[in-house]
SEKOLGU-923559 format. One record per atom (N, C-alpha, C): residue in three letters; y, z, x. Coordinates in pm, whole numbers, plus 50000, padded with zeros to 5 digits. Example, Ala and Ser with C-alpha at 12.3 -4.5 7.8 and 13.67 -1.06 7.14 Angstrom:
ALA494315078051319 ALA495505078051230 ALA496705078051320 SER497755070851285 SER498945071451367 SER500035078751290 
END
This chain:
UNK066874980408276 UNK067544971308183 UNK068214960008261 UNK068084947208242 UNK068694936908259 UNK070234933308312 UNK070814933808418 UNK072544932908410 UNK073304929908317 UNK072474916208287 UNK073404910108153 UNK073524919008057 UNK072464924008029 UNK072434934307847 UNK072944942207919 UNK073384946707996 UNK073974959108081 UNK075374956908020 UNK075864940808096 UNK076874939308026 UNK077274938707906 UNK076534933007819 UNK077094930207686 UNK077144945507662 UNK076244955207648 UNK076574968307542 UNK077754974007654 UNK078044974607796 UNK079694975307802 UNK080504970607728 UNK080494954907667 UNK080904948807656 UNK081764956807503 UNK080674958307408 UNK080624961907243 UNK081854976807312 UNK081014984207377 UNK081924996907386 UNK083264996207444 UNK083214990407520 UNK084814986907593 UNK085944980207461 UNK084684970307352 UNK086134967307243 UNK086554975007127 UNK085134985007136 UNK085804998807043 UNK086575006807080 UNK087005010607260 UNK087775016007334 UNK089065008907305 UNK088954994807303 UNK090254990407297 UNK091174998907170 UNK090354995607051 UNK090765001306916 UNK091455012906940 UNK090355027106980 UNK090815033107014 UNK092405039707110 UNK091855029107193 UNK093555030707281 UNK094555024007159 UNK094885016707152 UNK095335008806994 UNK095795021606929 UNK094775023006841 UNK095445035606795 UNK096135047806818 UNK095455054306947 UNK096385063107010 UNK097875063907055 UNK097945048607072 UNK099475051607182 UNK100475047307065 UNK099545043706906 UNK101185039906763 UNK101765051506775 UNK102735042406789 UNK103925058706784 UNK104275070406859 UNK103575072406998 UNK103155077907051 UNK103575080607174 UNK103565095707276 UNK104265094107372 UNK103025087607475 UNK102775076607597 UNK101935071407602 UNK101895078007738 UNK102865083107872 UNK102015094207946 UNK101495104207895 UNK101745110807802 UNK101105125407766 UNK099575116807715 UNK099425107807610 UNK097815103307597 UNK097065097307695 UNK097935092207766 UNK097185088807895 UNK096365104607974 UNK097445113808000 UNK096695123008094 UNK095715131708007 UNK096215132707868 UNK095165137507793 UNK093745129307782 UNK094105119607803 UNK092525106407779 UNK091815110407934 UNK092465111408040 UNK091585113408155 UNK091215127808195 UNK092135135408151 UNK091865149108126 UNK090325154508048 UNK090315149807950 UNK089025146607876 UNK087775142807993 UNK088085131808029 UNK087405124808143 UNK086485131608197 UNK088075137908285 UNK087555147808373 UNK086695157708359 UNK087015162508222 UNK086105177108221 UNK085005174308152 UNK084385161908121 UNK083255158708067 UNK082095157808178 UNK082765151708315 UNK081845151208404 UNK082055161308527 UNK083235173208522 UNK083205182808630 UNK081185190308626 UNK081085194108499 UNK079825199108473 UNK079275191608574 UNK078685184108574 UNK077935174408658 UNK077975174908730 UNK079255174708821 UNK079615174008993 UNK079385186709010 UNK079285197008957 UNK079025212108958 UNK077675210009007 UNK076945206008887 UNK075675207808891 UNK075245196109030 UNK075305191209032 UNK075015182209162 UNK074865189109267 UNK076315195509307 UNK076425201109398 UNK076045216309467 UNK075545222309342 UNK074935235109375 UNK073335239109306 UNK072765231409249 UNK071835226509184 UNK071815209009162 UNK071635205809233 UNK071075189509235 UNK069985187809264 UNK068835193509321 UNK067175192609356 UNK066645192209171 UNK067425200709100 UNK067265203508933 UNK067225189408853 UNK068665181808914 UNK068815172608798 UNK067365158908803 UNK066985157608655 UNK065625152908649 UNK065685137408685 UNK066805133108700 UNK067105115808742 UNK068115114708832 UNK067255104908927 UNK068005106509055 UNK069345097609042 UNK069235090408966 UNK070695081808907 UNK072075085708863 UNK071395099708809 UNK072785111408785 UNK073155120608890 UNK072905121408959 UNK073065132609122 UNK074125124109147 UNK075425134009154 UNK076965126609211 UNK077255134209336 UNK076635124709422 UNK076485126409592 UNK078065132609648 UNK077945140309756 UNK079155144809803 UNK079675135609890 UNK080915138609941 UNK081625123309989 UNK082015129910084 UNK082625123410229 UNK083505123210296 UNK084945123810284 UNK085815128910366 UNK087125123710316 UNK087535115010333 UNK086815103410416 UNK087545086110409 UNK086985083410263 UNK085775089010237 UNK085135082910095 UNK085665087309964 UNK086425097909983 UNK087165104909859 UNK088825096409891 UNK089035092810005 UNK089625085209984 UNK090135072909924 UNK088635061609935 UNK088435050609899 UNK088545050609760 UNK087905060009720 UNK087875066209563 UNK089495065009507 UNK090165075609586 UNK091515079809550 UNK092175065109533 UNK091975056209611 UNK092875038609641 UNK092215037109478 UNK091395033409447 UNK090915027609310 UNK091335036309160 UNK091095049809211 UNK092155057609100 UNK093595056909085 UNK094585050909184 UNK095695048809195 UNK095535033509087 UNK094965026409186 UNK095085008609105 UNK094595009308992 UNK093675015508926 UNK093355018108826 UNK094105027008712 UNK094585033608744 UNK096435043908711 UNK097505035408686 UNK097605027908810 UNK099035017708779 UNK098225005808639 UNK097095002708668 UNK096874991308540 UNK096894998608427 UNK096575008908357 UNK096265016808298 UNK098035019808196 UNK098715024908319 UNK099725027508251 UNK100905016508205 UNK100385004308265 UNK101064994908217 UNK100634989108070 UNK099264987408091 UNK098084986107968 UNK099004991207874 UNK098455005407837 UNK099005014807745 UNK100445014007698 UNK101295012207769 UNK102465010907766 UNK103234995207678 UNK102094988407724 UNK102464973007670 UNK101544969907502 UNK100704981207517 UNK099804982807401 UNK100154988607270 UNK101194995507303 UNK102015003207194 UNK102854995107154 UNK103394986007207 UNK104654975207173 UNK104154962407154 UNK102934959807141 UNK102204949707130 UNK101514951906994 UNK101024935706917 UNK099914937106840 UNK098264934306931 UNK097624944806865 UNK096274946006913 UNK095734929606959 UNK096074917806863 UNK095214911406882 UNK096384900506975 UNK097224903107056 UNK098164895407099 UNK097144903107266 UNK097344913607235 UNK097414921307387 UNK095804922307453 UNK094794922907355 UNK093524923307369 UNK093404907607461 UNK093704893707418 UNK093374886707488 UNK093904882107610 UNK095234888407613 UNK096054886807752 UNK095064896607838 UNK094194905707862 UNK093504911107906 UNK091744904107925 UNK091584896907838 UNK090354894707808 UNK090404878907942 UNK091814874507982 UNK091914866208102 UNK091794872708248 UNK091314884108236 UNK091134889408391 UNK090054879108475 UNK088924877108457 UNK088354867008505 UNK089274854408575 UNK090254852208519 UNK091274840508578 UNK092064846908692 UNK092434856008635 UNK093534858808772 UNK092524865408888 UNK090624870808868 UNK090264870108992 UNK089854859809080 UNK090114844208987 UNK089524837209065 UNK090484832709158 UNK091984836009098 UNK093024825209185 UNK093264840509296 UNK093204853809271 UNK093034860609397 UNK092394855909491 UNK091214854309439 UNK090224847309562 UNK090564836409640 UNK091294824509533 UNK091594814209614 UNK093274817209716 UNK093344826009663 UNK095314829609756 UNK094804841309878 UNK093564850309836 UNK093254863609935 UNK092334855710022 UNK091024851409972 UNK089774849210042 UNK089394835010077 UNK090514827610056 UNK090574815810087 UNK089004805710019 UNK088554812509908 UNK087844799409810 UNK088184789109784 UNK087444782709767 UNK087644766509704 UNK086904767909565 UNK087834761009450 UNK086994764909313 UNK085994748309332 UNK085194749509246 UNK084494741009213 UNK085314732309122 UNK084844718609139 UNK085484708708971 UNK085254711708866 UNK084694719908830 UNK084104729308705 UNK084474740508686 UNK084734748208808 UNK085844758708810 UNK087414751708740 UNK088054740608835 UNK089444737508823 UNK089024734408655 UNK087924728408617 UNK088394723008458 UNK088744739908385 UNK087854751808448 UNK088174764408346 UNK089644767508360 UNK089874768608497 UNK091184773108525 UNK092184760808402 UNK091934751808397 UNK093094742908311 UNK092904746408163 UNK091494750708142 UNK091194752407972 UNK092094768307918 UNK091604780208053 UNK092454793508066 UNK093764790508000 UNK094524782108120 UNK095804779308079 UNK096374772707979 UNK095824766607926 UNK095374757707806 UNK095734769407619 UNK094354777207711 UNK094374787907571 UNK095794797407566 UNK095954801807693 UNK096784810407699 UNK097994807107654 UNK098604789507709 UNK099944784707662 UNK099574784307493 UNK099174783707349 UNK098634786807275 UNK099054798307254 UNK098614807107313 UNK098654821007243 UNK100364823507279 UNK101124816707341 UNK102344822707348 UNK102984809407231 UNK102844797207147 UNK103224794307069 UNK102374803306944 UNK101694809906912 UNK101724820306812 UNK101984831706813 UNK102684838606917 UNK102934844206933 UNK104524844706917 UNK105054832706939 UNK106374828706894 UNK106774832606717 UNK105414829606604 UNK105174833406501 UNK105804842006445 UNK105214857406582 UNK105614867406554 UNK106594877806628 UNK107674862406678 UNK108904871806759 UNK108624875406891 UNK107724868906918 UNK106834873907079 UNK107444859607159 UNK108084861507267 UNK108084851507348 UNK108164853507502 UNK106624848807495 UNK105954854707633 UNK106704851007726 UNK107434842907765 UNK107954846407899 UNK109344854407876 UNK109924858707772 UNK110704870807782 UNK110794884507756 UNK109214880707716 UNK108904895307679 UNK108544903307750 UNK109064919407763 UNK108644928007894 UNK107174933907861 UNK106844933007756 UNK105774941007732 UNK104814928007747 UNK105134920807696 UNK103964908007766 UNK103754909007920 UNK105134907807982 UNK104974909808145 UNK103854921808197 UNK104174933908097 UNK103494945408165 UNK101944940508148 UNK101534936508030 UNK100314938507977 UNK099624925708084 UNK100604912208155 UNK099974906708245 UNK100074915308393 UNK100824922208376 UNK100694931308549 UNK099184938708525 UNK099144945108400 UNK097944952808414 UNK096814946808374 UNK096684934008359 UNK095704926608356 UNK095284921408562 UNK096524914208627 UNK096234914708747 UNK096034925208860 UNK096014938608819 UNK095604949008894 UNK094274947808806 UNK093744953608689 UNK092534951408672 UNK091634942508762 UNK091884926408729 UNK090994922208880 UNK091394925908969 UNK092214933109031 UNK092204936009150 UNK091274946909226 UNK090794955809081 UNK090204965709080 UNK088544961309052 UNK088564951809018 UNK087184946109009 UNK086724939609121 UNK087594937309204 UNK087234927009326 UNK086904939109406 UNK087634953109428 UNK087494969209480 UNK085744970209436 UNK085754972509287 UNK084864976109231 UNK083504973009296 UNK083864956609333 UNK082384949609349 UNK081684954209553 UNK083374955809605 UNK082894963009696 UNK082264974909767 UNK082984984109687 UNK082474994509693 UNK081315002209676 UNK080824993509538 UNK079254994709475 UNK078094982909571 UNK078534975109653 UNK077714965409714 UNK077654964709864 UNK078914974009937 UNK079274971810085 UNK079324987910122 UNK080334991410034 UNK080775008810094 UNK079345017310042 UNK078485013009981 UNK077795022609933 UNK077875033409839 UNK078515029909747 UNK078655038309639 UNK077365037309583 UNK077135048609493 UNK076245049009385 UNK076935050709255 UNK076465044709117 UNK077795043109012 UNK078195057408965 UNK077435063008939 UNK077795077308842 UNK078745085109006 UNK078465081609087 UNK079275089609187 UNK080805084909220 UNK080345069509205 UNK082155065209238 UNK082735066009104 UNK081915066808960 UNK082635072208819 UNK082855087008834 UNK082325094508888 UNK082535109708876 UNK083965111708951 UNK083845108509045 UNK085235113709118 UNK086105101609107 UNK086065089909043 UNK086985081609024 UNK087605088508880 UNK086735092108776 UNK087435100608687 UNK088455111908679 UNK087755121508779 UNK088055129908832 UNK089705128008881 UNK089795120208960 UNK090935117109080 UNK092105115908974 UNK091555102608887 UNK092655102208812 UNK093825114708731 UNK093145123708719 UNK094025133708648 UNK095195129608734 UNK095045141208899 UNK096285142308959 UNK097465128008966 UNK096925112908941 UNK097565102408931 UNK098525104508823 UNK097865107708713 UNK098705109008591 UNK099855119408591 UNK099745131808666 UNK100335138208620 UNK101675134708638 UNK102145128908742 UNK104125129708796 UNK104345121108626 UNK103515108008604 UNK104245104708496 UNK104475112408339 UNK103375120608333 UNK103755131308262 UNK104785141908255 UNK105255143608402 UNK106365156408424 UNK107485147508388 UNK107305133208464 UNK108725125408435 UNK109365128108271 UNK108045123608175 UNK108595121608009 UNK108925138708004 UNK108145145708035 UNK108645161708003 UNK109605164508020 UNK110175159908167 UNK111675162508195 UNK113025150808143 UNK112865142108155 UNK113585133408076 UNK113225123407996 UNK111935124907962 UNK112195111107807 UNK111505123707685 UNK111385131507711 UNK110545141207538 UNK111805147207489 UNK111305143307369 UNK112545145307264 UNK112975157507291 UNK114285160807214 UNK114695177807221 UNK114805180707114 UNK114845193407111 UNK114515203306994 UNK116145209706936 UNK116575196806858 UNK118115205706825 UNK118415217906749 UNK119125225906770 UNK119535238506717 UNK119455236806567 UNK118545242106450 UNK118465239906352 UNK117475228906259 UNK117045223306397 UNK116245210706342 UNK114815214506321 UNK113735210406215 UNK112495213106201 UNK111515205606276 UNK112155192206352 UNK111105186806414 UNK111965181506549 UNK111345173306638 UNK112265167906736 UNK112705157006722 UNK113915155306792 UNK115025146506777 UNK115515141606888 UNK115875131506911 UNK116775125307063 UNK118545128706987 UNK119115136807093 UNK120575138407077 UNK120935126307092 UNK122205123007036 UNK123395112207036 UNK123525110207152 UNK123285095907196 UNK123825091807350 UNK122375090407444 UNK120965097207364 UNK120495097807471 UNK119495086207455 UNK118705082807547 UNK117585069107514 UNK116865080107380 UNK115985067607318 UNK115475069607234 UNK113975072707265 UNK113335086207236 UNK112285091707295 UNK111055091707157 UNK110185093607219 UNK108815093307116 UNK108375105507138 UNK107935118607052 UNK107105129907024 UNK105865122307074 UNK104995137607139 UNK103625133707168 UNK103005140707019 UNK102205130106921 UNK101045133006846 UNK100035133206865 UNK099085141706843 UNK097445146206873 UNK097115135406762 UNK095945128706815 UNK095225117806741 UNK093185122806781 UNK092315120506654 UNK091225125106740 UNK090835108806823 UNK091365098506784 UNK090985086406848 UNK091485088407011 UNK092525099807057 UNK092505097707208 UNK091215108807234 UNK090575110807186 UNK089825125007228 UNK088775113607265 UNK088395104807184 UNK087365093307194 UNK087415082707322 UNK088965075707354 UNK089355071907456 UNK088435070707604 UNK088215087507651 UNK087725088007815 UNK086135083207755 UNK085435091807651 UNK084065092407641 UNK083585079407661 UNK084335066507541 UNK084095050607555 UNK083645046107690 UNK085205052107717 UNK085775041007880 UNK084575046007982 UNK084005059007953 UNK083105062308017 UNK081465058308033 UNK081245056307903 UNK079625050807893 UNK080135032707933 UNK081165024807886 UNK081355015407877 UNK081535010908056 UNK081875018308102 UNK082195013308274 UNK080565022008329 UNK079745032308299 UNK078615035908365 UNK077685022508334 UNK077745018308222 UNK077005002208184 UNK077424994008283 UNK078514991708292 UNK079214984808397 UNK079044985408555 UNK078964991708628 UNK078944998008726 UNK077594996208780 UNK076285001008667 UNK075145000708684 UNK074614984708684 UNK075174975908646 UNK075254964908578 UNK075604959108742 UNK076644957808786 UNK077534954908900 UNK076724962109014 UNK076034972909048 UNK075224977709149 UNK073704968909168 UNK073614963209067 UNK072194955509114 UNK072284941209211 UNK071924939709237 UNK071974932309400 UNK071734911809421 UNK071564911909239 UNK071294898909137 UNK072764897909065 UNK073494907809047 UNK074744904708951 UNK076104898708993 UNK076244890808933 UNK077144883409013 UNK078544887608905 UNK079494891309000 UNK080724901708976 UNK081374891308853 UNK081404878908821 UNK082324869908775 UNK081814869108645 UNK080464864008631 UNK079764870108492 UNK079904878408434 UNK079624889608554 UNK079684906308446 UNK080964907508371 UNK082144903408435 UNK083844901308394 UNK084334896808277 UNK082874879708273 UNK083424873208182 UNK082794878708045 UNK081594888908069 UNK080574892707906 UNK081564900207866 UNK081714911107973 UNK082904922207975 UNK084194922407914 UNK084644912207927 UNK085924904907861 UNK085814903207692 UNK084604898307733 UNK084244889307527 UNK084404902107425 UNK084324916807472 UNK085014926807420 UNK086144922407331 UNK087344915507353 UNK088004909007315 UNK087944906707153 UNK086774899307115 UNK085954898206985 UNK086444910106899 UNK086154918606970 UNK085934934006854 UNK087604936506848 UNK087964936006936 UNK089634939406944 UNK090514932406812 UNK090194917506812 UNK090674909306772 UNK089894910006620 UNK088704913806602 UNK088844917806422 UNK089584931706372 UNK089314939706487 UNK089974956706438 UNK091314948706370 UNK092274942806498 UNK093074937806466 UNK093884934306329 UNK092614920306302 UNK093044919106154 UNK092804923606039 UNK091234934406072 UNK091084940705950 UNK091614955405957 UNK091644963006010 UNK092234977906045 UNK093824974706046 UNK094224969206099 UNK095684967506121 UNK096434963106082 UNK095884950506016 UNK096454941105922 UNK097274931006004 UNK096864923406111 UNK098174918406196 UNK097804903906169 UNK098914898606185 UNK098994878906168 UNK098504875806202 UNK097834861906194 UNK097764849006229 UNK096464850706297 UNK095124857706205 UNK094054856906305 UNK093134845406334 UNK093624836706246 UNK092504824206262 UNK093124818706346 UNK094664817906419 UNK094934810906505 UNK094484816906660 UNK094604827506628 UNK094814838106762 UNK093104835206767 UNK091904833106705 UNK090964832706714 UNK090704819306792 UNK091224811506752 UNK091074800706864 UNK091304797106942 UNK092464806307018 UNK092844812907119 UNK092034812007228 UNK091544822107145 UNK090314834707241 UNK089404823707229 UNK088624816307158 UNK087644803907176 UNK088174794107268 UNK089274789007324 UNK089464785607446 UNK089684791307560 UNK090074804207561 UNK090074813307689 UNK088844816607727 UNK087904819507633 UNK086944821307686 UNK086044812007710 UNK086104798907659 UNK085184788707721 UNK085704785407847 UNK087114785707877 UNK087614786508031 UNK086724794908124 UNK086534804408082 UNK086374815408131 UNK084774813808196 UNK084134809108074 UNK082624801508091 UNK082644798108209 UNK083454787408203 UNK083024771408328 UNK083794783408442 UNK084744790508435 UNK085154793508537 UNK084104802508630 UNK083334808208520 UNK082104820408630 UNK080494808808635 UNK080394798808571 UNK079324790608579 UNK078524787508726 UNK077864788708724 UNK076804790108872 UNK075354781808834 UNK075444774208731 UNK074484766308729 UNK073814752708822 
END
């Protein structure tokens, strides 16, 4: 299959994932769905690494055999499950306090912040066609923080805006990882997804013990459900949703598209980012039709200038 179509059906699945996460973390304690979402993960593909590893001559495609690693290589792994952990839990975190279609496109700008990595890490020079995306980016984005004003959002004081741009700039950061690892270190995709899945559990867990031990509600003497005592921060119950059960499976076919997409030796990392991104789309109708949230024809044109930024910014014509 083609990279590009590689990308786009990442593309479709990554913005039903969004939904999904969306829904999971309303109301919600958001470490406990987090470790439950990779937990899932995990045990969807231990089978596999099982089978690989003690029966792998068996498995009928050599594309699924999740090769054994070294410990510098379970290492390298472990660095990308961390950066991928810290974006993750900022994501989630800024996603619950966010509207879907505010937070979907502050994400859908990762393409921007890998290009100015490049130009601050790797010392690039953008093209004049690059600098026009980078101005259109910024363009859309200043935009989305006057409608966002609309709705009580004011991006530069908002913390959950801040988070949802931290975990947008670790994302590229993790894509710039990504492109190495699958093109230099020698990864194969289902192998650096198997134990990059994998890894993540143990990432999650301290932030899980943290809410267990001091942010999960308590159970007062007499009370039928949980409650935060007088005086204490105000805590969120963890609810079972089947939309986090859905969560890892997405993120999973949606990044093996990806990955496989990004391993071919024609794909150029900035493209795949920007199809990858246009996910966005799906986010931004759930948005207004599932959710019911404001101002989508504005927020839509938004995203029609971020992403034509985004265009000129990966353009290689």
């Amino acid at each position: 299959m083609n990279w590009i179509l590689l990308s786009i059906v990442s593309a479709v699945l990554l913005g039903v994932y969004d939904a999904a996460k969306k829904w999971s973390v309303q109301a919600n304690a958001v470490p406990i769905v987090l470790l439950v979402s990779v937990s899932i993960g995990a045990v969807l593909y231990l089978p596999l690494v099982v089978w690989s590893t003690f029966w792998g001559q068996t498995i009928p495609f050599d594309s699924f055999v999740v090769r054994p690693l070294s410990w510098r290589e379970h290492g390298l792994i472990a660095s990308k499950s961390v950066l991928v952990g810290a974006s993750w839990t900022f994501a989630f975190s800024a996603l619950k306090h966010l509207p879907l279609s505010i937070a979907a496109p502050i994400r859908a700008t990762s393409p921007f912040w890998t290009i100015v990595i490049a130009i601050l890490f790797f010392g690039e020079r953008p093209t004049p066609l690059q600098w026009t995306g980078i101005v259109i980016v910024l363009i859309g984005f200043w935009r989305f923080t006057l409608v966002g004003r609309r709705e009580g959002i004011r991006f530069t004081r908002n913390r959950w805006v801040a988070m949802m741009t931290m975990a947008t700039l670790l994302g590229a950061c993790s894509s710039i990882y990504d492109k190495w690892l699958l093109q230099h270190a020698g990864f194969d995709p289902v192998t650096m997804q198997a134990w990059f899945t994998i890894d993540l559990v143990p990432v999650m867990v301290p932030l899980a013990i943290w809410w267990y031990r001091f942010d999960a509600p308590k159970r007062s003497a007499g009370s039928p459900s949980p409650t935060a005592d007088v005086g204490e921060r105000l805590s969120q119950p963890f609810r079972w949703r089947w939309s986090i059960a859905l969560v890892s499976p997405l993120l999973i076919l949606a990044d093996w598209f990806y990955f496989v997409a990004l391993s071919d030796p024609e794909a150029l990392v900035s493209v795949v980012s920007v199809v990858r991104r246009s996910s966005v789309v799906i986010a931004l109708g759930f948005g207004a039709k599932a959710l019911s949230e404001a101002n989508f024809r504005a927020k839509s044109a938004c995203v029609a200038v971020i992403l034509l930024g985004v265009v000129l910014l990966t353009w290689h014509g």
